[in-house]
C-alpha positions as CSV (number, residue, x, y, z in Angstrom):
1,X,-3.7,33.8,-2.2
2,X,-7.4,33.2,-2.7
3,X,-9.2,30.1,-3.4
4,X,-11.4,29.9,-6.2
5,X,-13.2,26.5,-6.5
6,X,-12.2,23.5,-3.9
7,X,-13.4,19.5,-3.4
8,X,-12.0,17.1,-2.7
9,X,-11.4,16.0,-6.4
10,X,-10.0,19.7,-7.6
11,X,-8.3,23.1,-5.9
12,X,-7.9,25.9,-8.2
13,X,-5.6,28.5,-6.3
14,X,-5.1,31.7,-7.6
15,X,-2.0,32.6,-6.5
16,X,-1.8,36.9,-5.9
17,X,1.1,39.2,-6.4
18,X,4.2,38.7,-4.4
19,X,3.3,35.3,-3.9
20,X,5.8,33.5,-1.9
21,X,6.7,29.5,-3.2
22,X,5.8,28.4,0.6
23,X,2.4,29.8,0.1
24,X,2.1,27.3,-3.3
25,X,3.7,24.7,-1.0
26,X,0.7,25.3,1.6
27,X,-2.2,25.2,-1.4
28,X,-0.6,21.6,-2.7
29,X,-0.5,20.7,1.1
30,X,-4.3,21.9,1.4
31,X,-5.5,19.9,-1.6
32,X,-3.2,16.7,-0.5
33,X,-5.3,16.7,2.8
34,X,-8.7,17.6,0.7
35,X,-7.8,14.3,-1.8
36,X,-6.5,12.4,1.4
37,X,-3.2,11.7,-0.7
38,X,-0.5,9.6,1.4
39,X,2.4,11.5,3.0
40,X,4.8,10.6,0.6
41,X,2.7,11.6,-2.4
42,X,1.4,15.0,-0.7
43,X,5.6,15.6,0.1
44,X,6.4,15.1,-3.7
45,X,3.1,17.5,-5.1
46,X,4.1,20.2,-2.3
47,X,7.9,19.9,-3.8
48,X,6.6,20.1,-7.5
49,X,3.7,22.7,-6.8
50,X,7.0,24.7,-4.6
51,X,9.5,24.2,-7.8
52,X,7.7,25.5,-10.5
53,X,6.6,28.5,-8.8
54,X,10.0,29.3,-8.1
55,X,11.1,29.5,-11.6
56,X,7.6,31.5,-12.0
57,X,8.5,34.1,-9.7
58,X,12.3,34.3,-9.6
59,X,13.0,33.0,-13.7
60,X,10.1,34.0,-15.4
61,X,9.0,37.2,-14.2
62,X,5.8,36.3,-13.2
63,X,4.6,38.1,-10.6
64,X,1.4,35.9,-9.8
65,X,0.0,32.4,-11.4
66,X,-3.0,30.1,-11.1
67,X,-2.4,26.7,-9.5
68,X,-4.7,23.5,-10.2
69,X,-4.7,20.9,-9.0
70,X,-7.2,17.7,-9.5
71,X,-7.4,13.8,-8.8
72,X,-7.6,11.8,-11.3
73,X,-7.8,8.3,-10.3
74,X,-4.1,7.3,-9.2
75,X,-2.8,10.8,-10.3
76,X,-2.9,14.4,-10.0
77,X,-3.0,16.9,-12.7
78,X,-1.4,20.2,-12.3
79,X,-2.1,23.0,-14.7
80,X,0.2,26.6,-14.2
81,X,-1.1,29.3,-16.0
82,X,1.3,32.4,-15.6
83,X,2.4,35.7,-17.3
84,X,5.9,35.2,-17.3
85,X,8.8,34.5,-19.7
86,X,8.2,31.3,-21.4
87,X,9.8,28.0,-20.6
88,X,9.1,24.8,-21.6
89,X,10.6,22.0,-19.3
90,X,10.0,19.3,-22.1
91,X,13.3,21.3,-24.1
92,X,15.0,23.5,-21.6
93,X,18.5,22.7,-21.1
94,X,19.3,21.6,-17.4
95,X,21.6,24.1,-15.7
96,X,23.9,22.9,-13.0
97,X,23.1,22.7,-9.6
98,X,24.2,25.9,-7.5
99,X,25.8,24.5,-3.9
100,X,25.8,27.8,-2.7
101,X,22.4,28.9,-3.5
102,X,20.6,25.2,-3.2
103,X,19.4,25.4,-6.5
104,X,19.2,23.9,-9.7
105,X,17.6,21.0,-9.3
106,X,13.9,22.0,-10.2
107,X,13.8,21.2,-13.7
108,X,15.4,17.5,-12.9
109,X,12.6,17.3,-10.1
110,X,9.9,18.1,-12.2
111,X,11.0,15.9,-15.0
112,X,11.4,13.0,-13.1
113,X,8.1,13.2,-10.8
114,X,5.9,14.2,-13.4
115,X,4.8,13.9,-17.0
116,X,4.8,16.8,-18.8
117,X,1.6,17.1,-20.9
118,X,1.8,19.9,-22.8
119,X,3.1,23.5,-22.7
120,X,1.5,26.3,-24.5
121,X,3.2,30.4,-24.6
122,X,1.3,33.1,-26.4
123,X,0.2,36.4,-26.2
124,X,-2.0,35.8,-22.9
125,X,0.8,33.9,-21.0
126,X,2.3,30.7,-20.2
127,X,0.0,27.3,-19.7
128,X,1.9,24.5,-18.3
129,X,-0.2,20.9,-17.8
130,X,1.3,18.0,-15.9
131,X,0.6,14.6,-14.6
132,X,1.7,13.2,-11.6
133,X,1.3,9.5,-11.0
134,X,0.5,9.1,-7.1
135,X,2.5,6.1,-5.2
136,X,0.8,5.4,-2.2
């Protein structure tokens, strides 16, 4: 995982080959304690930032992505730019949860902590922006 640009206001992460969803977890974590977010708002991004790199790496295909994240008053933008499969949260269809696996739930997560702003898929890759309105 390398770090590209970092403030306090804005972490780019570029996240390399084989990246594990802990290792997102831990850039999310890094720019919660760069913005000084509260602990409940820096557990929710580290969850969200976790999520959809799991359905990056073990859905899509993709075997790396880009992470941003910046402040933005009360919120934090997140931008995911990947070369995986595309999937839009905005219209997939939720799957059940898996009891034996613990999964499932992403796509509910995501929807309900954070605002989808737009989703783009094209020759180049996936581009996924969010909002997500801090609490604390």
């Amino acid at each position: 995982m390398g770090e590209r640009e970092s403030n306090s206001s804005e972490i780019v992460q570029v996240l390399a080959p084989g990246v594990t969803p802990g290792a997102a977890c831990d850039a999310a974590r890094d720019f919660a304690t760069a913005a000084k977010l509260a602990t409940g708002d820096a557990a929710r991004l580290c969850i969200l930032v976790e999520e959809l790199v799991t359905n990056v790496v073990e859905h899509g295909g993709s075997p790396s992505a880009e992470v941003s994240m910046a402040l933005e008053g009360r919120s934090v933008r997140i931008i995911l730019v990947d070369a995986g499969d595309s999937f839009d949260p905005r219209t997939a269809q939720a799957v059940p949860p898996e009891k034996a696996r613990g999964g499932g739930a992403g796509l509910a997560i995501v929807r309900a902590w954070a605002d989808v702003l737009s989703y783009e898929s094209g020759a180049d890759g996936n581009r996924l922006e969010l909002v997500v309105a801090l609490r604390g």
